[in-house]
DSSP file (Angstrom, degrees, kcal/mol; ACC not computed):
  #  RESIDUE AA STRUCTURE BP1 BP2  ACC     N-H-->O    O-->H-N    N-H-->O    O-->H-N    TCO  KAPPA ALPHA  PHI   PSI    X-CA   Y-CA   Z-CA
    1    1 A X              0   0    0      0, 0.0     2,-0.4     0, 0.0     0, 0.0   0.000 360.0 360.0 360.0 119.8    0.0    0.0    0.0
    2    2 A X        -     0   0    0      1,-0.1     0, 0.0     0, 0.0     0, 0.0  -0.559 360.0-115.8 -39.2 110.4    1.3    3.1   -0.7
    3    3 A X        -     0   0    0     -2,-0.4     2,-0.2     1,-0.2    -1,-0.1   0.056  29.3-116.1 -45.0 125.3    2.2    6.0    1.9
    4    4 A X        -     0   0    0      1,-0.1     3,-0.5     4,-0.1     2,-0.2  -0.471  30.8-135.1 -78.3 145.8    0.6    9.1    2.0
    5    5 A X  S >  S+     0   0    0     -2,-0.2     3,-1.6     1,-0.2    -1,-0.1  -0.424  75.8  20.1 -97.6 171.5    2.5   11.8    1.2
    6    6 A X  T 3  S-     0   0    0      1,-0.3    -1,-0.2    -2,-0.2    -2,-0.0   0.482 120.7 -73.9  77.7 -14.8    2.8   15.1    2.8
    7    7 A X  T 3  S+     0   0    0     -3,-0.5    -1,-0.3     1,-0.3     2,-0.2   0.380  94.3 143.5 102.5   6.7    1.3   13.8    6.2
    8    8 A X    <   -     0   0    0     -3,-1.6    -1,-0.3     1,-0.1     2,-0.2  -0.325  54.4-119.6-116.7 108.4   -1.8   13.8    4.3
    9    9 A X        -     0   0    0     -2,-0.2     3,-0.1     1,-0.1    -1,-0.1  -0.597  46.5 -91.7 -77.9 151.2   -4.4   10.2    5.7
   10   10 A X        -     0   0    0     -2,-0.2     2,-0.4     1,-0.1    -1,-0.1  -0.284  44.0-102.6 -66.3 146.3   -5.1    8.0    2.8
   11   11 A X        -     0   0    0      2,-0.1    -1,-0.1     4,-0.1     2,-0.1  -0.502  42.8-127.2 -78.7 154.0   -8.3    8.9    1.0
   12   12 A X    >   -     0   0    0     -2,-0.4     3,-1.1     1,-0.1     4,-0.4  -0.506   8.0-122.4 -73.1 158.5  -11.0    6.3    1.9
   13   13 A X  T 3> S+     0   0    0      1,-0.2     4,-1.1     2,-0.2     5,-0.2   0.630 114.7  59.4 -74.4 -20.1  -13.2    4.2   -0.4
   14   14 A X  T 34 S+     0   0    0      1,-0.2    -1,-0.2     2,-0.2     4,-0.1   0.641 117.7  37.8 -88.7  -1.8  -16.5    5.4    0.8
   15   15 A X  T <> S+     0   0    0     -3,-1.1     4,-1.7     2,-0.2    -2,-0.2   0.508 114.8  54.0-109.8 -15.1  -14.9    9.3   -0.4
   16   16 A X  H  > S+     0   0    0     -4,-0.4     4,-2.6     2,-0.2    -2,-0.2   0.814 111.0  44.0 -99.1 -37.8  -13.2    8.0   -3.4
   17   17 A X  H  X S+     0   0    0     -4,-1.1     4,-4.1     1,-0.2     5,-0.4   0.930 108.7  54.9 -85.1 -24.7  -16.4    6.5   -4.6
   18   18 A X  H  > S+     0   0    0      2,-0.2     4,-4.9     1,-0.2     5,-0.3   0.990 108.1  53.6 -67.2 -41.4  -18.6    9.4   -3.9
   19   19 A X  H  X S+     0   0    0     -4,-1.7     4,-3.1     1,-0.2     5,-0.2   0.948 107.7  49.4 -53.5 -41.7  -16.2   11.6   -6.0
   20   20 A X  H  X S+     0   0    0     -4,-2.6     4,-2.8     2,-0.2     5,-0.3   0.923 110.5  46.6 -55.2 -38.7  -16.5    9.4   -8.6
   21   21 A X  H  X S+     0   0    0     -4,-4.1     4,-2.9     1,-0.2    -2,-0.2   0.929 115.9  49.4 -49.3 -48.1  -20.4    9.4   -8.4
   22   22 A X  H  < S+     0   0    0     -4,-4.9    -1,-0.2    -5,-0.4    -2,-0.2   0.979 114.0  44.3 -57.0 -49.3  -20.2   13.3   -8.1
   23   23 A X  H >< S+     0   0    0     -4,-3.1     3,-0.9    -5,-0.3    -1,-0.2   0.945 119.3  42.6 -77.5 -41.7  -17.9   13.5  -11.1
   24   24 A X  H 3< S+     0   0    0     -4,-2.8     2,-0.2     1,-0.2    -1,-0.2   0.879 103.3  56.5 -51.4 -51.8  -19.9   10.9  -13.3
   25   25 A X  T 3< S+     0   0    0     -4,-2.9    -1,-0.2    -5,-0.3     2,-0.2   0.013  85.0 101.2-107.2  56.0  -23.1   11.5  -13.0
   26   26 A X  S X  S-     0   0    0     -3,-0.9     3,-0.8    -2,-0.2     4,-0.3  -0.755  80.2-108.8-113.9 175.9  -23.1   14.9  -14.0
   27   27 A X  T >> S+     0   0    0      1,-0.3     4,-4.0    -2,-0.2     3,-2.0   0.989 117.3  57.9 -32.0 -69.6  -24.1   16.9  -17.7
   28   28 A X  H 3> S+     0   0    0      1,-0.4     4,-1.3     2,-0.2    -1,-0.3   0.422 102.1  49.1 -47.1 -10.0  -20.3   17.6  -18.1
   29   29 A X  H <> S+     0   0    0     -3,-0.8     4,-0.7     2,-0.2    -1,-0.4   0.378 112.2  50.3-150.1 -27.8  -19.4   14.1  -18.1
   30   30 A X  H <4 S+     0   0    0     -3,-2.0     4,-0.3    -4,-0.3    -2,-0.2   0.819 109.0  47.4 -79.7 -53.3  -22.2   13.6  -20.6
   31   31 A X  H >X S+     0   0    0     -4,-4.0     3,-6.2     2,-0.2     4,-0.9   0.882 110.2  62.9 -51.5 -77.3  -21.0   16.4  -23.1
   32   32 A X  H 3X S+     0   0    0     -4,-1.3     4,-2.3     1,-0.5    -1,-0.2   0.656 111.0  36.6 -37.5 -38.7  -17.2   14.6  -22.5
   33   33 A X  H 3< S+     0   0    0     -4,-0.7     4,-0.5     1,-0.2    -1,-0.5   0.244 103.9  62.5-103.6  20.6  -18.3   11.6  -23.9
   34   34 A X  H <> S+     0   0    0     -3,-6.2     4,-0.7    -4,-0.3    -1,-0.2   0.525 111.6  44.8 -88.9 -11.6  -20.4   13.0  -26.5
   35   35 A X  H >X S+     0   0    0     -4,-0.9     4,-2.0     2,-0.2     3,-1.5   0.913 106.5  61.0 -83.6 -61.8  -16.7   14.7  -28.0
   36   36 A X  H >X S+     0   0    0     -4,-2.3     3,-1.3     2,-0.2     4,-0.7   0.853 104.1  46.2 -38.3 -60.6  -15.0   11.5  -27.5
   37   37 A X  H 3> S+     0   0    0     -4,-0.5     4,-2.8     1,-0.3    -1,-0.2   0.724 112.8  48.1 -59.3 -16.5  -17.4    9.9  -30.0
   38   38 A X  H << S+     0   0    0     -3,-1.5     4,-0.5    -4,-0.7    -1,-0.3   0.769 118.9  49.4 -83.9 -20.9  -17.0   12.9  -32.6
   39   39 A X  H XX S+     0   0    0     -4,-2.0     3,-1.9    -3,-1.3     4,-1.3   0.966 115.6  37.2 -22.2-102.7  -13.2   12.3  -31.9
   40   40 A X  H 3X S+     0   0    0     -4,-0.7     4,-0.5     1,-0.3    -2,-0.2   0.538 115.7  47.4 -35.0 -59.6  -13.1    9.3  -32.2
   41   41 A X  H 3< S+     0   0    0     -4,-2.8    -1,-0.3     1,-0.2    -2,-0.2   0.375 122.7  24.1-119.4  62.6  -15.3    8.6  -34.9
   42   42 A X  H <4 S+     0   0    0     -3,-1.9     4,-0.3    -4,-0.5     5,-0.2   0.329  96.6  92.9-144.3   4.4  -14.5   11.1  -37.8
   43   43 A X  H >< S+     0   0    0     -4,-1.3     3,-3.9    -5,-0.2     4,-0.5   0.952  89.2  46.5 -35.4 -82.1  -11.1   11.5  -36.4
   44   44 A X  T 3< S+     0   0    0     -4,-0.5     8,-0.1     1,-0.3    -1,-0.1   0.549 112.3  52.5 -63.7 -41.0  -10.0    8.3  -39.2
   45   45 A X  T 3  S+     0   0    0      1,-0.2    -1,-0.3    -4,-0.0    -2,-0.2   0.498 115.6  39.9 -63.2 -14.1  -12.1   10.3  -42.0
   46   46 A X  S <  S+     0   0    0     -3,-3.9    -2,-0.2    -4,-0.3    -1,-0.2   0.361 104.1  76.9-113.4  11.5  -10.0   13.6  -41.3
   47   47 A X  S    S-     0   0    0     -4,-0.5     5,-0.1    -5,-0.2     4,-0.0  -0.624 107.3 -44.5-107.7 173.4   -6.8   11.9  -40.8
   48   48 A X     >  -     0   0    0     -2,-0.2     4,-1.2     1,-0.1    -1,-0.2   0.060  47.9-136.4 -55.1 136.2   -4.5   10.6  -44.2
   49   49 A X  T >4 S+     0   0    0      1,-0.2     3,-2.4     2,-0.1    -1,-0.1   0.918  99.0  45.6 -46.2 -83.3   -6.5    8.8  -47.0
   50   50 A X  T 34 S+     0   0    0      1,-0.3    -1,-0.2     0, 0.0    -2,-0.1   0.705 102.1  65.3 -51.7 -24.6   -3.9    5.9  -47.7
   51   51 A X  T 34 S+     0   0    0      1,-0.1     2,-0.9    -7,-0.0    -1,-0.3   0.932  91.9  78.6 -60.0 -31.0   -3.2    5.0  -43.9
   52   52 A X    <<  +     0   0    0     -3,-2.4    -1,-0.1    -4,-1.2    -5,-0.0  -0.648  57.2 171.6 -75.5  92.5   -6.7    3.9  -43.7
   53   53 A X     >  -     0   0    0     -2,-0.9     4,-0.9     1,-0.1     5,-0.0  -0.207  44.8-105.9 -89.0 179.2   -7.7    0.6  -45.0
   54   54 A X  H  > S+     0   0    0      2,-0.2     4,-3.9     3,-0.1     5,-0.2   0.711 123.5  51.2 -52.7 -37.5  -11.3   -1.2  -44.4
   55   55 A X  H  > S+     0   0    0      1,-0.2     4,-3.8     2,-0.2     5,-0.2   0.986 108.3  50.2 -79.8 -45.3  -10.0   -3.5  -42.0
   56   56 A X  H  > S+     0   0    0      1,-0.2     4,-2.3     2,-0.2    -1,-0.2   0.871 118.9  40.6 -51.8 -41.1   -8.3   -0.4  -39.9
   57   57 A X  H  X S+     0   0    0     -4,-0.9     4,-5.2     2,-0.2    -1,-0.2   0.944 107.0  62.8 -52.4 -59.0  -11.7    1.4  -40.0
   58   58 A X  H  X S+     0   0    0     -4,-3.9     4,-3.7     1,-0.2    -2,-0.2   0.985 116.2  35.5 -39.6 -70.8  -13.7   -1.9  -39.3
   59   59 A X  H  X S+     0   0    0     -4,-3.8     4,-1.0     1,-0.2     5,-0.3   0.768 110.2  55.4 -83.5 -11.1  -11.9   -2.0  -36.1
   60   60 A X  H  X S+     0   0    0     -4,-2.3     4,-0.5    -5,-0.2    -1,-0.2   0.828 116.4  41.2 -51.3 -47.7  -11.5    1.7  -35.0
   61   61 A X  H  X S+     0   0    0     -4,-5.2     4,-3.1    -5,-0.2    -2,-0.2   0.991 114.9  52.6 -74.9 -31.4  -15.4    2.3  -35.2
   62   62 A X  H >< S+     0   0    0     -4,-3.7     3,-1.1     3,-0.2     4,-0.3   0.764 121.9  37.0 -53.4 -99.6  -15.9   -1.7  -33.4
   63   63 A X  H 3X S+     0   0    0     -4,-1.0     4,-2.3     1,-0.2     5,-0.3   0.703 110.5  56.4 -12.2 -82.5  -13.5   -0.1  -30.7
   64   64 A X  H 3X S+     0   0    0     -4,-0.5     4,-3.0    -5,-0.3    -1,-0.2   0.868 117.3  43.2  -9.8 -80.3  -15.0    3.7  -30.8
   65   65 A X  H <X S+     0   0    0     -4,-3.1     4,-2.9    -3,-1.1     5,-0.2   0.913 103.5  54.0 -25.6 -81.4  -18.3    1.7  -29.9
   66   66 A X  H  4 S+     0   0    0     -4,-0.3     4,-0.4     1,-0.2     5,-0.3   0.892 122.0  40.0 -44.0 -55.9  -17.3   -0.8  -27.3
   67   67 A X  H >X S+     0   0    0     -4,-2.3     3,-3.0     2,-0.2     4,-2.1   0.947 115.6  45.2 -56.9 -57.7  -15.8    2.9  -25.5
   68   68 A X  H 3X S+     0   0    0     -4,-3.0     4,-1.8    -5,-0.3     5,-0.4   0.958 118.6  47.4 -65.6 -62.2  -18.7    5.4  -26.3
   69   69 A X  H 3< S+     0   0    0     -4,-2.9    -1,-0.3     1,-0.2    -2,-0.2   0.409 118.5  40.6 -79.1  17.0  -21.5    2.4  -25.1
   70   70 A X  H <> S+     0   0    0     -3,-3.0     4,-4.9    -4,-0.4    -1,-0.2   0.647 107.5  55.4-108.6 -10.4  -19.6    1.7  -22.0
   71   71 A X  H  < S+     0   0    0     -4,-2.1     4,-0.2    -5,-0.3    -2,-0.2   0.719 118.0  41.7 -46.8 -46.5  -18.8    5.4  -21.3
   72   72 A X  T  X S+     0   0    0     -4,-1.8     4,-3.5     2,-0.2    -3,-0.1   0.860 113.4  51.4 -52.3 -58.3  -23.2    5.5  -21.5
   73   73 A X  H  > S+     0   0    0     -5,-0.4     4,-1.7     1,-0.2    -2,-0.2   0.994 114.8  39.5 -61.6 -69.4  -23.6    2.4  -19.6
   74   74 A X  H  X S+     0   0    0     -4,-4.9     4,-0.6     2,-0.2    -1,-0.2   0.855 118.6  50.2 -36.2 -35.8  -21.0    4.0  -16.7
   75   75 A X  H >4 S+     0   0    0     -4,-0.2     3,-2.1     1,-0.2     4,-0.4   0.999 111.3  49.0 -70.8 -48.6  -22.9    7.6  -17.2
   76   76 A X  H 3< S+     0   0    0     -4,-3.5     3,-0.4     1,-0.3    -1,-0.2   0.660 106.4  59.5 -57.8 -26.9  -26.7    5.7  -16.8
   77   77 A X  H 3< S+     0   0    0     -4,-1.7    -1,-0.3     1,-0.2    -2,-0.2   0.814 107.9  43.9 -50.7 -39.9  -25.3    3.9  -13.5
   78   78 A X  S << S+     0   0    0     -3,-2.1    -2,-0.2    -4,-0.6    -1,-0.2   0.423  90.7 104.5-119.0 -28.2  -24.8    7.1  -11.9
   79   79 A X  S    S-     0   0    0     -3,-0.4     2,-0.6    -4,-0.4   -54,-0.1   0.485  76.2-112.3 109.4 151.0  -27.9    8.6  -13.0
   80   80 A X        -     0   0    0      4,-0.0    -1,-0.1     6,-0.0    -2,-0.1  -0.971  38.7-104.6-120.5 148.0  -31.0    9.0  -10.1
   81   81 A X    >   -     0   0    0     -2,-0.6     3,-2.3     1,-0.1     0, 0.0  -0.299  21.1-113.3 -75.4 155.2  -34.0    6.8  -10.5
   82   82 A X  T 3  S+     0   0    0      1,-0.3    -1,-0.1     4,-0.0     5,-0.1   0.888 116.0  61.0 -76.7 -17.4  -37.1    8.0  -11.6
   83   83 A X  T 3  S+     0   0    0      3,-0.1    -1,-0.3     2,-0.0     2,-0.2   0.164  80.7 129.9 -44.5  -4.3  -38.3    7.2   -8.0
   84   84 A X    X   -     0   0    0     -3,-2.3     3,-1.7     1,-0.1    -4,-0.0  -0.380  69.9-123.9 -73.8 153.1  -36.1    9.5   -6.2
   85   85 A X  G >  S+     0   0    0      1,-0.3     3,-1.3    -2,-0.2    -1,-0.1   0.689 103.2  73.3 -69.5 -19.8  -36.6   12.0   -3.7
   86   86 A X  G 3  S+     0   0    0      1,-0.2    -1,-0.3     0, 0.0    -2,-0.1   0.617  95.8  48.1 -65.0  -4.0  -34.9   14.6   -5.9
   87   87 A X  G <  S+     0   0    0     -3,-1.7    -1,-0.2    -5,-0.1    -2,-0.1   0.029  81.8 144.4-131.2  20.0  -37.8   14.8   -8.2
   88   88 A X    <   -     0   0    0     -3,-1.3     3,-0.1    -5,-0.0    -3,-0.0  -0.344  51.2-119.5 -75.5 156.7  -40.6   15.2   -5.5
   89   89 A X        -     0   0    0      1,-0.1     2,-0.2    -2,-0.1     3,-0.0   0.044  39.2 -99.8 -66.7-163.9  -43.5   17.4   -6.3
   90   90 A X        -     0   0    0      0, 0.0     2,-0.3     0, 0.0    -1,-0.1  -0.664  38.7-104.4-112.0 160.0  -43.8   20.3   -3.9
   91   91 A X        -     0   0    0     -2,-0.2     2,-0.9    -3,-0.1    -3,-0.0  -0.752  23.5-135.2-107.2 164.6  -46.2   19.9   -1.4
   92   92 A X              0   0    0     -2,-0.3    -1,-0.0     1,-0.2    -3,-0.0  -0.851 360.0 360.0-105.4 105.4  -49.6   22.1   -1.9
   93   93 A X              0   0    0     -2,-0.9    -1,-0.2     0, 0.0    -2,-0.0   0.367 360.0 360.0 161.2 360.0  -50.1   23.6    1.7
């Protein structure tokens, strides 16, 4: 296990995962992965003609995919249910 530096206590898992929740399941983190997939896939179309073969393509967009839909899948985890207490009506009274 690595030593914290600086005098500094190692972060805990139950803080480390909430940042991640915070950081995931926000808009921004939805825009980031909607630019990775324009990256990614018209990056190969803007880049030299001859480098590119079928086969190189084939597997840059399979690959592109497999990132962009697990990128979705991670954002939709993160996500609040439509049953959550964040979305309650106001009460009339």
């Amino acid at each position: 296990m690595a030593k914290p530096m600086d005098g500094a206590a190692p972060e805990s898992g139950g803080r480390r995962k909430a940042r991640f929740r915070r950081v995931v399941g926000t808009p921004a983190f939805a825009v980031l992965v909607f630019v990775i997939g324009l990256v990614v896939f018209h990056w190969p179309y803007l880049a030299e003609e001859d480098r590119w073969t079928p086969a190189h393509l084939f597997i840059t967009m399979f690959a592109g995919w497999t990132v962009v839909i697990a990128l979705v899948f991670l954002y939709s985890l993160f996500l609040p249910s439509s049953g959550s207490e964040d979305k309650r009506p106001p009460l009339d009274g």
